[in-house]
N, C-alpha and C positions, 0 to 999 in steps of 0.2 A: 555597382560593379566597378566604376571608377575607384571607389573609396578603397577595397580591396587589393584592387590591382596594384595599385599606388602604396598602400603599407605592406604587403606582401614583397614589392620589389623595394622598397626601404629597406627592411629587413633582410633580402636578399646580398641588398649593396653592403648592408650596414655590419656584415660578417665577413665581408671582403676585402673593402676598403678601409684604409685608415690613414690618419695623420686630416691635413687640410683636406682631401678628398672625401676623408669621411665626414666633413663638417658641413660639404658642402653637398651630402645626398639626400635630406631634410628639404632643404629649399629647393632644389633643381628639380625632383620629382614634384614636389608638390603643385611649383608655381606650371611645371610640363602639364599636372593631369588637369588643372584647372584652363589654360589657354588653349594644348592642344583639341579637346572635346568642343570647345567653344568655337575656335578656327575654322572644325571641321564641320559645325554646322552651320557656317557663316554669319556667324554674328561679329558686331566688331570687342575691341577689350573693354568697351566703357559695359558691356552685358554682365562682366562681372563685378563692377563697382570702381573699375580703375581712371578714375576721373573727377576734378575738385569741386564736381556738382555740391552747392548748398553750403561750400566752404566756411563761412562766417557761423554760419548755425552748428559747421560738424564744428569745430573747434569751441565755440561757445556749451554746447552738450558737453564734450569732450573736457573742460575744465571744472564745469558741475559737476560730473562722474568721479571725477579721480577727489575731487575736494570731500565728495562723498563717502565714495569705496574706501580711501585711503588710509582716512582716520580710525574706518572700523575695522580695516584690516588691522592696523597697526595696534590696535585695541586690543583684539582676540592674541596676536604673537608676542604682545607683550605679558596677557595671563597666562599664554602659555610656559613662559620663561620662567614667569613668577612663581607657580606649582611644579616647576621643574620637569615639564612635559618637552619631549624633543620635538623639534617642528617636523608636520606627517612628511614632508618634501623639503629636501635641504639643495640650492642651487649649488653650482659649483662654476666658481670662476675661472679655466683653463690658466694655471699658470699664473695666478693672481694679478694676469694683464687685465685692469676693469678696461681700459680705453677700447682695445679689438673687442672684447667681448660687448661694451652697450650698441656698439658697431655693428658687430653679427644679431646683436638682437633687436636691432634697428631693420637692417638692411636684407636680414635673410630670415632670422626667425619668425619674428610678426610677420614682414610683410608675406613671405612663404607660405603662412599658416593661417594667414587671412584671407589669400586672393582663393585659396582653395576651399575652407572650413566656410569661410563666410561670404566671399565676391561667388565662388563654384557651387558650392550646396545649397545656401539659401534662393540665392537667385531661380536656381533650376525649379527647387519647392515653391518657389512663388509665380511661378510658371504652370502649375499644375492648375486645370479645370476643376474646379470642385463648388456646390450648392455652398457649401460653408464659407468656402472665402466671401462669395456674392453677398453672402445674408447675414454673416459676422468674422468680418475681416479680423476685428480684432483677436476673435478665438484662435481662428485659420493663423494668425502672424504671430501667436504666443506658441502653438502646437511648431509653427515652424523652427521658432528660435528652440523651441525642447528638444527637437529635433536634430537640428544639430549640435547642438551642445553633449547630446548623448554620442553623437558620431565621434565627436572633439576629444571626450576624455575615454571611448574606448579606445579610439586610436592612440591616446596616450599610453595606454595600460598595458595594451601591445608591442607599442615599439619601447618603452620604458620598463618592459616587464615586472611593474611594481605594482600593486592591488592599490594602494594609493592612492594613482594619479587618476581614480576617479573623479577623484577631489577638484578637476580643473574642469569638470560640468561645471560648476557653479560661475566662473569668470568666462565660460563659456557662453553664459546665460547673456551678461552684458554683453561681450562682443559682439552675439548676437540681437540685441536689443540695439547696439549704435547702429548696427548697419542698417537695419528694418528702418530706423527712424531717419536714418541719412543717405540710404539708398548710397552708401560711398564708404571707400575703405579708408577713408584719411581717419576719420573717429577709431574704428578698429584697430587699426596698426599704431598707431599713434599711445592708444591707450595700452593693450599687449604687451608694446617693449617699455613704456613708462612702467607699467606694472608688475613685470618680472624683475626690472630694475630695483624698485620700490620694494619688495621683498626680497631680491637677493641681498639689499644694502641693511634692511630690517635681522633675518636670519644669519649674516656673518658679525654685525656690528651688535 
């Protein structure tokens, strides 16, 4: 119901407002539906991963991952170039300012779209009572990350109105997979705007 409410009034804002305002209805609802729901049931902000728990290990994973992901990304969009395939999601840099933009995607898109997708949804699914979690966690915590990574690029498909951006399940999958293993958003957020960066720099150049 959160998840809804929250891309419904996206959408809402997202035909109303514009210029700076509109850039900033993405983050502001997000990081609202994830705090607000939390506040109200008194927990504090660390409930959603907002705290540098396990810090040395989130950055240690976190450099593994991208040394991983990065090359294969860059692997698959350089075949793509090669066979003259257009990439399925092309970024756009507002105005060709890269500095504001890795900024915004530091400071409001990752973290935005972390504290909700992955500090708000996973958390709450790992909250649920189920024989499964008890007797094979690891199923129960791969069902979760599926979980939402499904929520991740439908919501994309929606507010981006492109059948495409199913496509962001799949980095969905990691995100969800750092925070499971780091119980903390620094891995998530961290890798997110490194990795939209990494392909907007990949796809323009």
């Amino acid at each position: 119901m959160v998840t809804l409410a929250a891309v419904c009034l996206i959408r809402i804002l997202n035909s109303t407002l514009s210029g700076y305002a509109g850039l900033l209805v993405v983050p502001v609802v997000l990081t609202g539906a994830a705090l607000i729901p939390t506040f109200a049931r008194g927990d504090k902000i660390t409930a959603v991963g907002l705290h540098p728990r396990r810090l040395r290990y989130s950055l240690l994973l976190l450099s593994l991952t991208c040394l991983t992901v990065f090359p294969a990304v860059w692997g698959g969009v350089w075949l793509l170039q090669v066979i003259g395939t257009k990439l399925p999601l092309m970024p756009s840099v507002v105005g060709g300012q890269w500095l504001g933009w890795v900024l915004y995607q530091f400071l409001y898109v990752a973290f935005a779209e972390e504290i909700f997708f992955r500090g708000y949804i996973i958390s709450r699914l790992l909250r649920w009572q189920s024989s499964l979690a008890g007797q094979k966690p690891r199923v129960w915590h791969a069902t979760i990350i599926i979980m939402s990574a499904a929520v991740f690029a439908l919501a994309h498909v929606v507010l981006m109105e492109n059948i495409l951006s199913v496509l962001t399940f799949f980095p969905g999958l990691i995100l969800g997979w750092l925070f499971i293993r780091t119980r903390s958003l620094v891995a998530p957020v961290l890798f997110h705007a490194l990795a939209n960066i990494f392909y907007a720099l990949m796809a323009i150049y």
